[in-house]
C-alpha positions as CSV (number, residue, x, y, z in Angstrom):
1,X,18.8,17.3,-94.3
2,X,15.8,15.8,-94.9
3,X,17.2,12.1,-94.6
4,X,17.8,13.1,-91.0
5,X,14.9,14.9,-90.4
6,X,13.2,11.3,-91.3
7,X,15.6,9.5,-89.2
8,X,14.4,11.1,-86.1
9,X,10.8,11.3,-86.8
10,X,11.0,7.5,-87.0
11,X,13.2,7.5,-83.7
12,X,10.7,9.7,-82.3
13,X,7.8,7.7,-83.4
14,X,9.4,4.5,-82.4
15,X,10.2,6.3,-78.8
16,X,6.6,7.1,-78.0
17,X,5.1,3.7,-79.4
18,X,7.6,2.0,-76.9
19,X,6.6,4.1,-74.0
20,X,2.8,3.7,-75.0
21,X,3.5,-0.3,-75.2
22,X,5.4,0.1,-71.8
23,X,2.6,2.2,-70.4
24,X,-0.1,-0.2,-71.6
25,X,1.8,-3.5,-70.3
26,X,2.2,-1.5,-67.2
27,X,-1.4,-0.7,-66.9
28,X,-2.6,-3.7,-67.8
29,X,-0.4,-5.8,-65.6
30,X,-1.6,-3.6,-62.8
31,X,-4.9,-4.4,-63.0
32,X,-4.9,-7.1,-60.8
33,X,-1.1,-7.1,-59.2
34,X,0.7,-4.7,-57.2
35,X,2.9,-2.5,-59.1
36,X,6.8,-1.8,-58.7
37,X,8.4,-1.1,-55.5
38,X,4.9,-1.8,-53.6
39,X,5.7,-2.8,-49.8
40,X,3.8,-3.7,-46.5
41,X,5.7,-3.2,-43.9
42,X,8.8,-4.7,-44.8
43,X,7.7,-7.3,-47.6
44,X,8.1,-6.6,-50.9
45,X,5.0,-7.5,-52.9
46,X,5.7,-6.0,-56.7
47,X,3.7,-8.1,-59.0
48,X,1.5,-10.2,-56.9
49,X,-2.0,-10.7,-56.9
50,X,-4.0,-10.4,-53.9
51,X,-4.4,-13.6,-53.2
52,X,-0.6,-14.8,-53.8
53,X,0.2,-11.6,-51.8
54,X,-1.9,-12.9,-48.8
55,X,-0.2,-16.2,-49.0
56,X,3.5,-14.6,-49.2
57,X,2.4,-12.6,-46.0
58,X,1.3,-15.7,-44.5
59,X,4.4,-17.5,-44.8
60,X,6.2,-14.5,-43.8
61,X,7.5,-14.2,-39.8
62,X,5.6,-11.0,-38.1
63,X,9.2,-10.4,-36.6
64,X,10.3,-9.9,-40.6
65,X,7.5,-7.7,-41.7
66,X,7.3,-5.7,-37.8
67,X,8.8,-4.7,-35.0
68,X,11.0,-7.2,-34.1
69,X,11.0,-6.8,-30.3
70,X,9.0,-4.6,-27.9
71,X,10.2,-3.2,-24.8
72,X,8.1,-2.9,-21.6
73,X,10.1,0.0,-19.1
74,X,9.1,0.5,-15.4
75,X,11.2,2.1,-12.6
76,X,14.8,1.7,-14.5
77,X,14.4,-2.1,-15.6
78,X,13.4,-3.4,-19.3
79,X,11.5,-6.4,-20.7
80,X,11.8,-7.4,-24.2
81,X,8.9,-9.5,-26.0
82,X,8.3,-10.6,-29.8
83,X,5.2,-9.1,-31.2
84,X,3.7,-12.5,-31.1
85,X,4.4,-13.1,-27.3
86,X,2.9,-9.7,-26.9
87,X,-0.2,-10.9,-28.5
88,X,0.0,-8.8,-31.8
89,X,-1.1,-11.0,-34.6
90,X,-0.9,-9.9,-38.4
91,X,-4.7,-9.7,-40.5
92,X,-3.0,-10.6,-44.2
93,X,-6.4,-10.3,-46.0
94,X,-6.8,-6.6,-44.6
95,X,-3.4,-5.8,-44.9
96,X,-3.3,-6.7,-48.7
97,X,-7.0,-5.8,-49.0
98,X,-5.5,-1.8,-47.8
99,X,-2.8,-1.8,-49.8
100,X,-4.3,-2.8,-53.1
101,X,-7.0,0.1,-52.4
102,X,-4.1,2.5,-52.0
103,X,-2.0,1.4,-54.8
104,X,-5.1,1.3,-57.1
105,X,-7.0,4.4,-55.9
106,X,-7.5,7.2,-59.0
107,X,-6.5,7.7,-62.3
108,X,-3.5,5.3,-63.8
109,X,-1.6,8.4,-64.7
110,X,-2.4,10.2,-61.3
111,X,-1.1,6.9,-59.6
112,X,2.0,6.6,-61.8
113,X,3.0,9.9,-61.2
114,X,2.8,9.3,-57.3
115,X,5.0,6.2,-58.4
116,X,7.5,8.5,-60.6
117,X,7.5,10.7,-57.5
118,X,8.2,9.0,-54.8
119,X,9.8,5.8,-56.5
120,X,8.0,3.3,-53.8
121,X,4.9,2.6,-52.0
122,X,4.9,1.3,-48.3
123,X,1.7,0.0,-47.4
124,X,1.0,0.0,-43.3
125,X,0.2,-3.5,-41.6
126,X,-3.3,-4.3,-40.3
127,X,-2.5,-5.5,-37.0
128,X,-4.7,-7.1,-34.4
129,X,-4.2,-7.1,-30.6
130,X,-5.2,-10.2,-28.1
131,X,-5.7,-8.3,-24.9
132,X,-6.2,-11.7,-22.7
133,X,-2.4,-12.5,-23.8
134,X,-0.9,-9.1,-23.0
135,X,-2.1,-9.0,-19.8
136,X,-0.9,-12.6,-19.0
137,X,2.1,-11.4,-20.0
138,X,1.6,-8.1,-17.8
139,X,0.4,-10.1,-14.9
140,X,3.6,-12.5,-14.9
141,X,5.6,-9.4,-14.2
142,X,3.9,-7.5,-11.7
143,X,6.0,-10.2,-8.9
144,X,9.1,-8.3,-10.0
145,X,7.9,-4.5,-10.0
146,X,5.2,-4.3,-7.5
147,X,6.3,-3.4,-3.9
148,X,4.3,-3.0,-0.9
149,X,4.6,0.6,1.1
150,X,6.8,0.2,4.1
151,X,7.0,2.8,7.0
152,X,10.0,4.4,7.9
153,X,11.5,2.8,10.6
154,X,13.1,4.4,13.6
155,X,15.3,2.5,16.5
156,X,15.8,4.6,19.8
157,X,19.2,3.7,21.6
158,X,17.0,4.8,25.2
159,X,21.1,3.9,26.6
160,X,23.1,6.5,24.6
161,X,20.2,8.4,22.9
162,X,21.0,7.2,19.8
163,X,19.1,6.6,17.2
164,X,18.8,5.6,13.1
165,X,16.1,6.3,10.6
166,X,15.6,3.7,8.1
167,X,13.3,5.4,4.8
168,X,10.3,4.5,3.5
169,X,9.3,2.7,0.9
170,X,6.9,3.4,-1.9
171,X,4.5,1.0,-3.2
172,X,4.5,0.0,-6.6
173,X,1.5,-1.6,-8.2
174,X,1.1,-2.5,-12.2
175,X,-1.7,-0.8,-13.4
176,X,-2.7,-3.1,-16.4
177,X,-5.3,-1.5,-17.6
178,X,-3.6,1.4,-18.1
179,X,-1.0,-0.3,-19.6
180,X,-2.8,-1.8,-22.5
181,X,-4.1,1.3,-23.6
182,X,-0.4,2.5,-23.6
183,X,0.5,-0.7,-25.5
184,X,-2.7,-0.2,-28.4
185,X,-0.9,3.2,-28.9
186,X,2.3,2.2,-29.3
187,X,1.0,-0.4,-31.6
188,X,-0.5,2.8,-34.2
189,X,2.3,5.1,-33.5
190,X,4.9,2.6,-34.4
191,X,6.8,3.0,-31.0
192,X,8.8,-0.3,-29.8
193,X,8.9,1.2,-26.2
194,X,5.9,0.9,-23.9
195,X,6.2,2.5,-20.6
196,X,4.2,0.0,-17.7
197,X,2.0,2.1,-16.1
198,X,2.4,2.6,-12.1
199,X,0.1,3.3,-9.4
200,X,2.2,4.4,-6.4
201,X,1.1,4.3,-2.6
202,X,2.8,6.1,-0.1
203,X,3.3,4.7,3.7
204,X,1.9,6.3,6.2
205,X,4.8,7.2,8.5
206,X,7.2,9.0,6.3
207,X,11.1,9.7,7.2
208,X,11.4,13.4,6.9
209,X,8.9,14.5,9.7
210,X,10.6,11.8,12.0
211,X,13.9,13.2,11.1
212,X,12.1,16.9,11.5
213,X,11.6,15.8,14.8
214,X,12.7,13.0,16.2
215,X,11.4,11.1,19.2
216,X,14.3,10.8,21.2
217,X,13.2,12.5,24.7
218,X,11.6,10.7,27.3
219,X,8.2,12.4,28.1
220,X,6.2,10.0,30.4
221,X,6.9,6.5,31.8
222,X,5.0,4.4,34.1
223,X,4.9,1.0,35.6
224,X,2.7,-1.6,37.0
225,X,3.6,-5.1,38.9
226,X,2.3,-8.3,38.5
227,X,0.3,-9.8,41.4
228,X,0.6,-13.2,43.3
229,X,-2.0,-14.9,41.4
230,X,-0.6,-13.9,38.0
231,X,0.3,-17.4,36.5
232,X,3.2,-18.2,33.6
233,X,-0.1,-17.6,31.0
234,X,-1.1,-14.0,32.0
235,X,2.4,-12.8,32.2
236,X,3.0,-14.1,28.6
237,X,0.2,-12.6,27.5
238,X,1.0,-9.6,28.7
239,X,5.0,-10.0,27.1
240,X,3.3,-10.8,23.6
241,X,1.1,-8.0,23.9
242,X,3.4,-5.1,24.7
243,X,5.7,-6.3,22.1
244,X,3.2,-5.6,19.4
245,X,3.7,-2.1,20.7
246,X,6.8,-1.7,21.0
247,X,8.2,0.6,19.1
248,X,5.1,1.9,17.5
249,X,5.2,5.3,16.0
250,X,2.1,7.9,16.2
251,X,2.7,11.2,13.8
252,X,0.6,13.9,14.8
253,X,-3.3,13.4,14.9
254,X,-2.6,9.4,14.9
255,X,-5.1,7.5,17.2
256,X,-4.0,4.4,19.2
257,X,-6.6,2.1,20.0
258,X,-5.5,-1.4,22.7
259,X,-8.4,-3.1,21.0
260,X,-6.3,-2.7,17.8
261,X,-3.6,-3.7,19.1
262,X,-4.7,-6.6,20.2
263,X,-6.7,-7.5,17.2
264,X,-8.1,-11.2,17.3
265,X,-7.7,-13.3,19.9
266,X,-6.8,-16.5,18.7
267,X,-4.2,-19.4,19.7
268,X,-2.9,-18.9,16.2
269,X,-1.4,-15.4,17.6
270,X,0.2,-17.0,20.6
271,X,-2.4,-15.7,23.0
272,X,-3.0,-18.4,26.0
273,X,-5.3,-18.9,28.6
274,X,-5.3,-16.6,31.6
275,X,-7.9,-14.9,34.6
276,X,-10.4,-12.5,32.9
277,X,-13.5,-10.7,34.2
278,X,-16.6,-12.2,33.2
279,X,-19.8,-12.4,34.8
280,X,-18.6,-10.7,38.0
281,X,-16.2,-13.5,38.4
282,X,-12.9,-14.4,37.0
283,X,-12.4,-17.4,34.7
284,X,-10.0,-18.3,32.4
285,X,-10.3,-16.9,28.7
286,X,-7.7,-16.6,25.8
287,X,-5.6,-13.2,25.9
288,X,-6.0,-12.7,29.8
289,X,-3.9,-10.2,30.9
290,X,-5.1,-7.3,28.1
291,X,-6.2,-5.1,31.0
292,X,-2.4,-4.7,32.4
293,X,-1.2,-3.6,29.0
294,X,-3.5,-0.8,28.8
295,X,-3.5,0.4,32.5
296,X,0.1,0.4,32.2
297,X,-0.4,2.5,28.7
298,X,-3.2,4.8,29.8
299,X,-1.2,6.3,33.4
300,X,1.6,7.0,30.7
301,X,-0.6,8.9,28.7
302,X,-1.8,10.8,31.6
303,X,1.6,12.0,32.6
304,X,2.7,12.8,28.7
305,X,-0.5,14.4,28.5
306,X,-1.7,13.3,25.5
307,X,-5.7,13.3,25.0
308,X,-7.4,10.6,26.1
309,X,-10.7,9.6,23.9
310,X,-11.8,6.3,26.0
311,X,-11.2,4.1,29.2
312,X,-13.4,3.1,31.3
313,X,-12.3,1.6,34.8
314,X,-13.1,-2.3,35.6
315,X,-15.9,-3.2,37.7
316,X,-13.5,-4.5,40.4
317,X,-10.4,-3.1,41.8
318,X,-7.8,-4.8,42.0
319,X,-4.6,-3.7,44.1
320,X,-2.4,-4.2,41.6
321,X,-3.2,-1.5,39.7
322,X,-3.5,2.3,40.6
323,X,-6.9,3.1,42.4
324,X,-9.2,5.0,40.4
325,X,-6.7,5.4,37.2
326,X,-7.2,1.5,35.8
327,X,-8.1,0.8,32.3
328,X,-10.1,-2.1,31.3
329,X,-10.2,-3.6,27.8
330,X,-12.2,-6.5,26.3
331,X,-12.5,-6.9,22.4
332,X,-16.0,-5.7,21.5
333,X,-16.9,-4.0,25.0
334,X,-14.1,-2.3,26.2
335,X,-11.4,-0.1,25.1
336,X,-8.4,2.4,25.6
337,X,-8.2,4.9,23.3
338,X,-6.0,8.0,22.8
339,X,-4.3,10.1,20.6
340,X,-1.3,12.0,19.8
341,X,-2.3,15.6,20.3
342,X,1.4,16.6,21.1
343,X,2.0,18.4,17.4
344,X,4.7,15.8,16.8
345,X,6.0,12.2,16.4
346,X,5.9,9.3,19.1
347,X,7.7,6.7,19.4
348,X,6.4,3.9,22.4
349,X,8.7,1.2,24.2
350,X,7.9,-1.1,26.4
351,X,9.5,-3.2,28.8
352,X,7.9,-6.4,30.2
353,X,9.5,-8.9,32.7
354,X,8.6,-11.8,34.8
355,X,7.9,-9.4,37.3
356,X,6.2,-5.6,35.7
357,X,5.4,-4.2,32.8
358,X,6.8,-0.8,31.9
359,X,5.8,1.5,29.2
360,X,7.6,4.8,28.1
361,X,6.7,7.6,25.3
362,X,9.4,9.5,24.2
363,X,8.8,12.5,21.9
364,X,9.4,16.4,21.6
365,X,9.2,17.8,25.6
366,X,7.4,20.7,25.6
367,X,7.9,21.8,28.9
368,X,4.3,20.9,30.8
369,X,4.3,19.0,34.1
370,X,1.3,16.5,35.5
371,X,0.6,16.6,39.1
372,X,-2.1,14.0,40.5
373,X,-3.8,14.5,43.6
374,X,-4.7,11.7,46.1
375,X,-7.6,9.2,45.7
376,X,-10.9,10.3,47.1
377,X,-12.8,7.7,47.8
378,X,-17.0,8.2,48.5
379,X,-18.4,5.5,49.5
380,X,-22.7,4.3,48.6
381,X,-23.7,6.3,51.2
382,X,-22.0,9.6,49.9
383,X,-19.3,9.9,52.8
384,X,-16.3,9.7,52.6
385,X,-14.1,6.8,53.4
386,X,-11.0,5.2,53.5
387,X,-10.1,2.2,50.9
388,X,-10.0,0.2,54.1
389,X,-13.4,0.9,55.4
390,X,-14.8,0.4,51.8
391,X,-13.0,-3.2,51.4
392,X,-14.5,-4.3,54.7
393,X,-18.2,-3.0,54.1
394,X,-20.7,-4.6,51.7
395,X,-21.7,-1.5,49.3
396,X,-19.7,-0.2,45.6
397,X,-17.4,3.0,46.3
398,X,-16.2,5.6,43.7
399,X,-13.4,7.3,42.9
400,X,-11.9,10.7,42.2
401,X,-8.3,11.6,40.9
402,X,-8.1,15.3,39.9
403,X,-5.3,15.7,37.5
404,X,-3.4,19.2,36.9
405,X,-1.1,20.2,33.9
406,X,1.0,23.1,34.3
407,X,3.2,25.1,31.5
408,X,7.1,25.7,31.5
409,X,6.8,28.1,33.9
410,X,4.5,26.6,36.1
411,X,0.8,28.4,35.0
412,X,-2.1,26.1,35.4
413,X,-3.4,25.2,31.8
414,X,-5.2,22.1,32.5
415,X,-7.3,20.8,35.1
416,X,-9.8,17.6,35.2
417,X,-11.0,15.0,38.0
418,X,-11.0,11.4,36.9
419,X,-13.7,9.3,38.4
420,X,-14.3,5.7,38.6
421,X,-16.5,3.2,39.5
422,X,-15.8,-0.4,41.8
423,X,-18.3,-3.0,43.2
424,X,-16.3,-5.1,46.2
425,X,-15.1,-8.5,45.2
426,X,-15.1,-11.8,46.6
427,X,-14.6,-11.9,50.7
428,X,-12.8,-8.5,50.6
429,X,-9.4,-9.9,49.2
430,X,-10.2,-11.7,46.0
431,X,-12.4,-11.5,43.2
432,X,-14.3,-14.5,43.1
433,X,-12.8,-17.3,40.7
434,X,-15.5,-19.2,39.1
435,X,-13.1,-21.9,36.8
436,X,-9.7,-22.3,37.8
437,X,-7.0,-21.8,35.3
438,X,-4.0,-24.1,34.3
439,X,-1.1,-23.6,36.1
């Protein structure tokens, strides 16, 4: 009995001096390396030194240590991207720097208990972001998600009454710095997937109030005809301008200006030379012709009564258009203005030949009726005269139109007298022409 008794206090000895030799190689090998099952991010580095850890984890891929791909997501489509093209580089000397702290922090037996415990240590990566490269790599694909906002478009079939709406668009536009802050926190929560952040802009003319309402009823039209003196120039003019309008759309509280319209006039826009009033005389100037467009424009108005913010008459009349219900327009002096006070969409078409120029608004009829009472014509002397008399004296005559809107059932709702202004022209039948124009 007591033979064995010896036996095992000698096993038992020899047991704990082999532990305490273990324990003391272990803690003195620790000193200075990592111990057992120590990782950073993927790299084993159990029993390195700092400094042959560092150089291990520079020799070492960031795809093998890291992520090995990142995904950039906007509206359904993916781009993949090492970390490195990403612009996520790897700072070894921090990295090992960290993990040595957190494998050496405390007592040994506090630390080799955390080791018993959990059999490993994983030490994160100390990762550094280059901001210029990711959004290079951003910017190179913004051509293939950005969008610009597109109206809704709507054709008119004025033969059957037809008619198709085609829907919007949404604009799309990479918001990039947005995105990097995304990117920096997918980079600390470990998430491969970074969602590209989008600012969206929405058209202006959107389809379902078109398709609420659509413009498919003919409320006003009104024409005009070109006069003998209109030359190839003016009437293209004119052609070039109306097609700009030409199936324009106003929603509700939309303003329509012919200055817009016509924007710069330039020979890179098409516009040629034609008659235009200047100086009391006519010459030839690019974009002649303007003044038809929005005479033709503004009687239409007037008949789909639709509010009229500015026209002013020109200061010669000129028997090709309406007496006292002409509209003048010059960029930077004159303008005709309105706007679409009818509650619902517009839709204009125009018509222009060799010959007249029509325009038509079609919209949602809501029952009223324009009546327009003859010219009155006053001449300098405060009598009243004929257009005759006026053309064959020497003094300026005005005008007076009185215009009346009535409801559906034929109550008076609206009533207003339109006046204008005219100096005579010329030897009664022309305005004077200062500079002939090509022909």
């Amino acid at each position: 009995m007591q033979t064995l008794l010896k036996i095992v206090t000698i096993i038992a000895a020899i047991s704990v001096l082999l532990a305490t030799s273990i324990l003391v190689f272990d803690f003195v090998k620790i000193q200075k390396a990592f111990p057992a099952r120590t990782f950073v991010g993927r790299l084993e580095i159990t029993g390195l030194t700092r400094a042959s850890a560092v150089e291990k984890l520079k020799k070492t891929s960031l795809n093998n240590v890291y992520t090995p791909l990142f995904t950039l997501e906007a509206e359904g489509r993916s781009f993949s991207f090492t970390p490195e093209e990403l612009g996520i580089y790897l700072a070894e000397d921090k990295t090992i720097d960290y993990a040595f702290s957190l494998t050496h922090a405390g007592s040994y037996f506090k630390r080799l208990r955390e080791r018993l415990l959990y059999g490993e240590t994983i030490a994160p990566l100390m990762l550094g972001l280059n901001k210029e490269q990711f959004n290079n790599i951003l910017s190179a694909l913004k051509s293939s998600i950005e969008t610009s906002p597109q109206n809704a478009g709507f054709e008119l079939h004025e033969d059957t009454g037809e008619y198709n709406i085609e829907p919007e668009e949404i604009g799309r536009k990479v918001n990039i710095s947005a995105t990097y802050k995304k990117f920096e926190e997918a980079v600390k929560s470990g998430t491969a997937f970074i969602p590209i952040a989008i600012d969206y802009t929405y058209p202006k003319v959107r389809e379902k109030p078109i398709r609420d309402n659509p413009p498919i009823n003919l409320l006003a039209e009104y024409t005009t005809v070109y006069g003998s003196h209109d030359s190839p120039n003016r009437i293209h003019n004119i052609k070039l301008i109306a097609s700009w309008a030409d199936g324009m759309l106003l929603l509700p509280g939309d303003k329509f200006s012919a200055v817009d319209l016509i924007g710069v006039v330039s020979p890179d826009k098409g516009f040629k030379e034609a008659y235009v009033i200047s100086g009391g005389v006519l010459i030839p100037q690019l974009g002649g012709g303007a003044c038809q467009v929005a005479t033709t424009l503004y009687n239409t108005v007037l008949r789909a009564d639709l509010k009229v913010n500015q026209r002013r008459n020109h200061s010669f009349y000129f028997s090709i258009y309406p007496l006292g219900l002409d509209a003048g327009v010059y960029p930077g002096q004159l303008d005709m203005k309105f706007e679409n006070d009818s509650g619902y969409p517009l839709l204009i078409k125009t018509i222009a030949t060799n010959k007249k120029l029509t325009f038509k608004l079609y919209g949602t009829p809501s029952g009223k009726k324009v009546a327009f009472s003859s010219v009155s014509i006053l001449g300098s002397d405060g009598k009243v005269k004929t257009l005759k008399q006026v053309i064959h004296s020497s003094s300026s005559f005005k005008t007076f139109v009185t215009r009346t809107v009535t409801d559906a059932e034929g109550k008076e709702i609206k009533k207003e007298t339109i006046s204008s202004f005219y100096r005579l022209y010329g030897d009664g039948t022309n305005v004077p022409i200062k500079k002939r124009e090509s022909r």
